[in-house]
N, C-alpha and C positions, 0 to 999 in steps of 0.2 A: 307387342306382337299382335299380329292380327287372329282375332276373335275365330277359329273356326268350328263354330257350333255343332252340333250333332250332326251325322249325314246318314243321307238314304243309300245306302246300295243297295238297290236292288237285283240285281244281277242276275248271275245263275239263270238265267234264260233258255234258251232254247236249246235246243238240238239237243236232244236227249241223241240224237241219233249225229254220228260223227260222217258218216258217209254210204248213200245205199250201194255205193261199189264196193264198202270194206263188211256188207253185211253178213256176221256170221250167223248160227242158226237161233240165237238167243237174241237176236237185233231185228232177225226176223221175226222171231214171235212177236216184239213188240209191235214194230209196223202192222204186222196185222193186225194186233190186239187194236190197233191206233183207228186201224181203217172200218171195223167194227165197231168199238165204240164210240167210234168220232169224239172221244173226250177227250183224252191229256195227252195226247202228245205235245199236251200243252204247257203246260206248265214253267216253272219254274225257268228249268230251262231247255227244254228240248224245245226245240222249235215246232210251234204251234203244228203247221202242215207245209209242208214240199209244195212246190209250183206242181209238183207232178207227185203224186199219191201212188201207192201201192199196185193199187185198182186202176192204173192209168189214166185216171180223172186228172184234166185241169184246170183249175181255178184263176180268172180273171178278174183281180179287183180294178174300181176304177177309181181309186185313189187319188192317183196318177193315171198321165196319157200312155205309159209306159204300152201298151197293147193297143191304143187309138192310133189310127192314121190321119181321122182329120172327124172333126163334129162341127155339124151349123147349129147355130141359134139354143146353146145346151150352157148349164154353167155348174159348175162343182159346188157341192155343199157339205159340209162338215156334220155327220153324226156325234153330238157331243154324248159324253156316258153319263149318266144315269147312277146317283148315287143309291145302295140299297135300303131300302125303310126298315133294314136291321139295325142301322148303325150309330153308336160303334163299337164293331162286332169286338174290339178287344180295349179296355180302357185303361191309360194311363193313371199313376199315381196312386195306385192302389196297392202298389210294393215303393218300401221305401229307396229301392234300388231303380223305381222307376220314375225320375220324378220329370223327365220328358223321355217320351219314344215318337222315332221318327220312323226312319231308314226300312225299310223291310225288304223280303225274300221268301219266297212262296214255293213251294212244289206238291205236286197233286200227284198220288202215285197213282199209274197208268191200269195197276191191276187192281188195287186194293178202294181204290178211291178217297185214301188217307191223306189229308192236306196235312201238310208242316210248313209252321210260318217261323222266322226266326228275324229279329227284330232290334235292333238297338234301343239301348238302355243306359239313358245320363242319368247319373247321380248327383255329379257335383262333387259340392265341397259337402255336400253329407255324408261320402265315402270316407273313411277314416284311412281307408288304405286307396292310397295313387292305383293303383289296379283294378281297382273298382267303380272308379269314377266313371268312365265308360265302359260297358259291355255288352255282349251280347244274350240276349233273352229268347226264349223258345215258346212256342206253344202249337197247341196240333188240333184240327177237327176232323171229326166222319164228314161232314158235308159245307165245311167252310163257311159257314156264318154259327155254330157254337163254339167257342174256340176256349179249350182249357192251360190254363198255367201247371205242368205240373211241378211240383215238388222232386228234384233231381237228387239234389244232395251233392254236386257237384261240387261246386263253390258258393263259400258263404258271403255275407253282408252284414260288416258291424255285429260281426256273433254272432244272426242268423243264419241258421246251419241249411234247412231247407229251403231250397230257393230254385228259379228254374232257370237260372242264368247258366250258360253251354262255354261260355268265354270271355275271358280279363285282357288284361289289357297290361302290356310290357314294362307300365309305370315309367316313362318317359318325360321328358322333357312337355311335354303335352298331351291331350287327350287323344287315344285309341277310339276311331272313328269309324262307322259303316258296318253293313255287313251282306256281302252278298255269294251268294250259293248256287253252286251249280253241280247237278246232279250230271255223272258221267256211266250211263250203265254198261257201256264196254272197256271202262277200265279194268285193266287184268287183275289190278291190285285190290280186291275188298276193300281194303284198309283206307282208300284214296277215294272210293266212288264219290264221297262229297266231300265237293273244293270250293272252298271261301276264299274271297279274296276281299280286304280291306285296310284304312290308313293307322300304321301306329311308329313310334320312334323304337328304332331297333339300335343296340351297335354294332357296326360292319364288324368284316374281319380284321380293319387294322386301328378295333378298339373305340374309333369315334362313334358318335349317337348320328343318324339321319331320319327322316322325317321320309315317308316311303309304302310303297305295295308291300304288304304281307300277306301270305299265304298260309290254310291252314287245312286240315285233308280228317277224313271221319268216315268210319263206316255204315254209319247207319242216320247222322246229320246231329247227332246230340253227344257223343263224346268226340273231341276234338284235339287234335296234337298241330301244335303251331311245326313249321317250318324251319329250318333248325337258323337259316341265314336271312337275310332282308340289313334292309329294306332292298325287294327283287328290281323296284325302280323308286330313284331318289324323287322326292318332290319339292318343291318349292316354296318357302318358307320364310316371311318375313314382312316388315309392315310397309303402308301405303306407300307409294313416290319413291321407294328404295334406287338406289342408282343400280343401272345393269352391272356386273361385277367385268371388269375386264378381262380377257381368255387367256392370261396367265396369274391372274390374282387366285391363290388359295386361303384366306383368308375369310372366304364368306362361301363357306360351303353348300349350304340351302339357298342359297341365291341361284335360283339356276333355269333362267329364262325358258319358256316356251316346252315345260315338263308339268306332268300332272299334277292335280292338289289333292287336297285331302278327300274325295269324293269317288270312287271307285264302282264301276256294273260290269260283271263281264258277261258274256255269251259266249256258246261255241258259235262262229261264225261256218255253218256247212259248207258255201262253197269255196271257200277258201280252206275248209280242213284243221281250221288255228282257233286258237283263243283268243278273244278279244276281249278286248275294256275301253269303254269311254268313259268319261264323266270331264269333272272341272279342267281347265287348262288357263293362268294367269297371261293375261296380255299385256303390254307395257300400254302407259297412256300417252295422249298428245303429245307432251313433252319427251316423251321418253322414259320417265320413271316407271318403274316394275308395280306390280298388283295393281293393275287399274279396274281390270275387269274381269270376270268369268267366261271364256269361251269354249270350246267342246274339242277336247284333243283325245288321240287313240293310239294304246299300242295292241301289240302282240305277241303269244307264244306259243309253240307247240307242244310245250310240255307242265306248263302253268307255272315255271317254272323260272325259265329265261324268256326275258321280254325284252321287245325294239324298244329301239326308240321314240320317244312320243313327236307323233304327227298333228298338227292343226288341222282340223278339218272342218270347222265351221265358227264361224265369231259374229256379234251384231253386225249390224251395217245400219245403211244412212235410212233407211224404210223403218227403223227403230224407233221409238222416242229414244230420248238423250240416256233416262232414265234405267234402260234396258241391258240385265245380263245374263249369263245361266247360271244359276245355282248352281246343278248339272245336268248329265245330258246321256242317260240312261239307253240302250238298244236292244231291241231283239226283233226275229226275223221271222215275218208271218210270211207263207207261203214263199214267194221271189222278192216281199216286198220288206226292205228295211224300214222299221220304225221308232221312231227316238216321242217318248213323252217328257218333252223338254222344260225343262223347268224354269221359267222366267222371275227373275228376280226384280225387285222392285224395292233397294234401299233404302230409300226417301221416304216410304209411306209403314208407319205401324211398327217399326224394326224392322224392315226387310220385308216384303211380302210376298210370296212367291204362286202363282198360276198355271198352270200346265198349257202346253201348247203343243199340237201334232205335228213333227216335221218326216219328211218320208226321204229315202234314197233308194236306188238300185244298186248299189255298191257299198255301204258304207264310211263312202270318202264323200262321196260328192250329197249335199244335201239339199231339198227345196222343204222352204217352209211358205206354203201355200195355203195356210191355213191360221195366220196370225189372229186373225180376230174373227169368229169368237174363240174364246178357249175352246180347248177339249175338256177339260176339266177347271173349273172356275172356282175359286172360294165362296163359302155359305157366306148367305147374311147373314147380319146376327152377332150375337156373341155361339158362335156355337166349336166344336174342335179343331173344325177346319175354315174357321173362317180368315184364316192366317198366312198360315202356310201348307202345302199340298206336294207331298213327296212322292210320287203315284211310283207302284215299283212295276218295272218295266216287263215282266214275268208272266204272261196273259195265261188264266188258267181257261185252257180249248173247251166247252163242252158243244153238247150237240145242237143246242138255239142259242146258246148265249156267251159271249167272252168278259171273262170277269178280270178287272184289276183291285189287285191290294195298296192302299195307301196309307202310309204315318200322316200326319197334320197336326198341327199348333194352330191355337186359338190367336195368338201372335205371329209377328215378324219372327222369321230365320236369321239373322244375321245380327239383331240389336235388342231385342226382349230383354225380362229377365228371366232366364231360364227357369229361377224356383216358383213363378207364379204362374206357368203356362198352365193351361186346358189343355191336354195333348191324349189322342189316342188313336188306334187303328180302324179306320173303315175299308168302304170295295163299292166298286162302280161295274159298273156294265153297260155293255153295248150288247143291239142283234149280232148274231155269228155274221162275221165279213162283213159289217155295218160300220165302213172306218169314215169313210165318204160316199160320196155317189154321185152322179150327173142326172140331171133334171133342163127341163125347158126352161128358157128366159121368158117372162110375161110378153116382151111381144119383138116383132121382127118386122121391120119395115123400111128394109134397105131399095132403094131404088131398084136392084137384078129383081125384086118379086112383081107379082103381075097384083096380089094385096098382099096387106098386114096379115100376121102369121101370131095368133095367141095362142101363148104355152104348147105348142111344138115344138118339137125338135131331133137328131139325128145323128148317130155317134158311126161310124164307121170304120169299123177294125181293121187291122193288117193283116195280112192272107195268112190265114190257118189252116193245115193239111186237113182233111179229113182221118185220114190214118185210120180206118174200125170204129169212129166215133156215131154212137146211136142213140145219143141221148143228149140235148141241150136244158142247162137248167136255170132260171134267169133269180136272181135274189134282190126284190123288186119290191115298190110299194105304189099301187096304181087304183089305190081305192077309190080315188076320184077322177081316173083318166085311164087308160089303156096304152098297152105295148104292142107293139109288131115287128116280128122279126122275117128281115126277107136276106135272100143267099143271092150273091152277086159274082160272077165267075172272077179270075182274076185280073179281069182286063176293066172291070166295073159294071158291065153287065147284066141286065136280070137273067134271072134262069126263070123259065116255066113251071110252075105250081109252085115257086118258093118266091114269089112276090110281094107287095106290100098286101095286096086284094087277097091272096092265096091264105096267106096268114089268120090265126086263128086269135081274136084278141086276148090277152091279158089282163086281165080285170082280177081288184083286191090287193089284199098284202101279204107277200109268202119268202121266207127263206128259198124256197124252193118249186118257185112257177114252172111249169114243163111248156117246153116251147115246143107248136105243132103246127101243122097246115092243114086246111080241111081234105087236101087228096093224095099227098105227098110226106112222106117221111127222112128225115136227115140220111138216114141208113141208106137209102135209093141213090144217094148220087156217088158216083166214084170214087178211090182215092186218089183227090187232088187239091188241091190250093183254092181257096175260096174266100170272100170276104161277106163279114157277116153286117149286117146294115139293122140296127134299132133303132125306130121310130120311138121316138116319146109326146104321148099326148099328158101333160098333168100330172104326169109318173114321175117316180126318182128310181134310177136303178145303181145299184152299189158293187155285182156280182154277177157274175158270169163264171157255169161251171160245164165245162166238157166231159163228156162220160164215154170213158171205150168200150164200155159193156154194158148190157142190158140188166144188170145183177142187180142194178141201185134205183127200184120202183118205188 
């Protein structure tokens, strides 16, 4: 059977917040709490920030051309993260119940500033009981780089009575796998607020064992009650080249082409109002034989509950080496923009070696991965934890300069190690707040339309944006050795007078938060109408763009 090692779900992502049309007065307080502290509405899983904030601020990343109509002479560049010189903030192998940890699942609470991380936990065959070989492990800090094991008393290990393991595992046919968390704070139910979703062998209702999504639901994220049915969606199950089963063979149950694997994240997906899950989806090979490859399939539920069927929605292609698959393929929703910190497998080399890579979508179905090389996240050199493998959980804890990710990692290969000699522990990376990508000048320009060469300028040109009460532009920028200028262009392309290139007041240094202005003119002076906003770049990289409806945010 084929090997399915430990996994990451990380899950539980975003949207704390289910819809600001269903906001009652306790959704409210968050939001505000959100739009004040600018910290967590981040976490876990509420979704980082709204394209449109409380405050009617809107936020344009340039990740994507998604808000471009058209740029000269500019090129996209990837903000890779930044690991922290804490790490790692949580180490492996230090319980004999941990003797690799990957997968993880984060949430920051919005009022308290309480992180809880919760984490898978392989044993092995050092579990004396099948239920223990895999499970789930907890741990919590005040400020997310201390991070304590407590003592639960839950469930033991080999007669180890105190331990901080929150969840076992159904003793199945194979290991209980992942774990991912998603905090819902308009759930009616207390008892439900946290909901894990993760892979283990259940038996249905008519007795048989399948391989499947299981759900499990908690008050407080450390005592947990499994779900009384599963597997909620069958997965797929079985070794290399397997012949696709014919669509009236019942004989090969787990064979069940183009269904999820063992590898589970869900999110609330806002504008769609649903729950979602991505991760692994088995592809057949050349020939046709089944398990060839890892690609990224997704379903959904509205009640965590009952789920579609799983959708393909993104797989290698020919711009690949040969080498290349997903581990899996992790999502959560910053602002309008979908992002998957996708996991790139690499079999061949070390036991499996896997690299993080940024793919973005507007929808969650359709993907671009415009950012293949370099990583987002790259393994250490070295012999060090993560010089291995890098399970990044997809979970961005918000604050107000910095977005932090939690990641498992192995000192080896994912897929072919031996799991009892790994280095494995948990660390966290960061990036500047909205610093996913950015646009910058090309070194030089010297197409025949110029009258000269053009060094490191260049010109991004947006699609018409109402004005609407907006009195405040804020650009999140890094022009320490060149300058920005923003000028206002009517709808027709147009300058306008005192909002020109010359009018403009330059941008110099490196700021989250540059205030864009004109030496005689202010945004607020022109009408409510349609305008297109035109940024020069001299030497600069800009990543962000934030519209302010009110003057309240100096």
């Amino acid at each position: 059977m084929q090997k399915l090692l430990s996994r990451r779900n990380v899950s539980a992502r975003q949207n704390l917040f289910r819809s600001i049309g269903h906001v009652k007065p306790f959704c409210a307080f968050l939001l505000l709490n959100f739009v004040l502290e600018i910290s967590a509405i981040a976490q876990t899983n509420s979704a980082p920030r709204a394209a449109q904030n409380a405050a009617g601020d809107r936020v344009i990343l340039f990740a994507d051309d998604h808000a471009v109509l058209y740029r000269s002479g500019t090129k996209r560049v990837l903000q890779p993260l930044q690991r922290h010189p804490a790490n790692p903030l949580i180490k492996g192998r230090d319980k004999p119940w941990e003797v690799a940890i990957a997968w993880t699942s984060v949430y920051r609470n919005p009022q308290t500033g309480r992180y809880q991380l919760w984490y898978q936990s392989f044993a092995g065959d050092a579990a004396k009981d099948r239920t223990r070989r895999c499970t789930v492990s907890y741990a919590e800090s005040e400020d997310g780089i201390l991070f304590t094991k407590p003592n639960l008393g839950l469930f033991d290990f080999n007669g180890v009575k105190e331990t901080s393991i929150v969840l076992i595992a159904n003793g199945g046919t194979s290991d209980r796998y992942g774990v991912s968390v998603l905090v819902d704070p308009l759930e009616k139910d207390a008892r439900r607020r946290y909901k894990m979703a993760y892979f283990d062998f259940t038996r249905a209702q008519d007795g048989r064992e399948y391989p499947g999504l299981n759900v499990a639901f908690s008050p407080d994220g450390i005592h947990w009650t499994k779900h009384s049915q599963g597997p909620l969606s069958r997965a797929s199950y079985g070794d290399f080249g397997e012949p696709v089963p014919f669509s009236d063979e019942t004989n090969h149950p787990w064979s069940i082409p183009l269904s999820m694997a063992d590898a589970l994240d869900v999110f609330y997906d806002s504008p769609r109002k649903i729950f979602a899950i991505h991760g692994k989806m088995w592809i057949d090979g050349p020939s046709g034989g089944m398990y060839w490859k890892h690609a990224m399939g997704r379903i959904e539920s509205k009640d965590f509950i009952h789920w579609s069927a799983a959708q393909l929605v993104l797989a290698p292609d020919e711009h690949d080496p040969a080498w290349v698959e997903f581990h899996t393929a992790p999502v959560f929703l910053y602002n309008d923009l979908y992002i998957c910190p996708l996991q790139i497998l690499d079999r061949s080399t070390r036991g499996g070696v896997v690299d993080i890579e940024l793919a973005t979508s507007r929808d969650g179905f359709a993907w671009e991965r415009s950012f293949r090389k370099p990583f987002w996240l790259a393994r250490s050199e070295g012999e060090q934890f993560d010089s291995g493998s890098i399970f990044l959980c997809a979970q961005p804890v918000v604050l107000e300069d910095e977005i932090r990710f939690y990641y498992g990692a192995y000192g080896q290969g994912a897929t072919g190690s031996d799991d009892n000699s790994l280095t494995t522990s948990i660390g966290m990376a960061t990036i500047p707040r909205d610093r996913f990508a950015g646009l910058q000048p090309i070194a030089r320009s010297d197409q025949p339309t110029l009258k000269q060469p053009l060094e490191n300028v260049g010109q991004i040109t947006l699609k018409p944006i109402r004005r609407s009460g907006m009195t405040r532009l804020q650009l999140n920028a890094d022009a320490s050795v060149g300058a920005i200028r923003v000028e206002v262009l009517d709808r027709n392309g147009k300058r306008l007078r005192g909002f020109a290139y010359d009018d403009a007041v330059p941008i110099r240094g490196d700021s989250l938060r540059h205030v864009v202005r004109w030496k005689s003119r202010a945004i607020s002076d022109l009408p409510d109408q349609d305008y297109l906003l035109r940024i020069h770049l001299e030497r600069a990289t800009i990543y962000a763009l934030t519209l302010t409806a009110s003057s309240s945010n100096k």
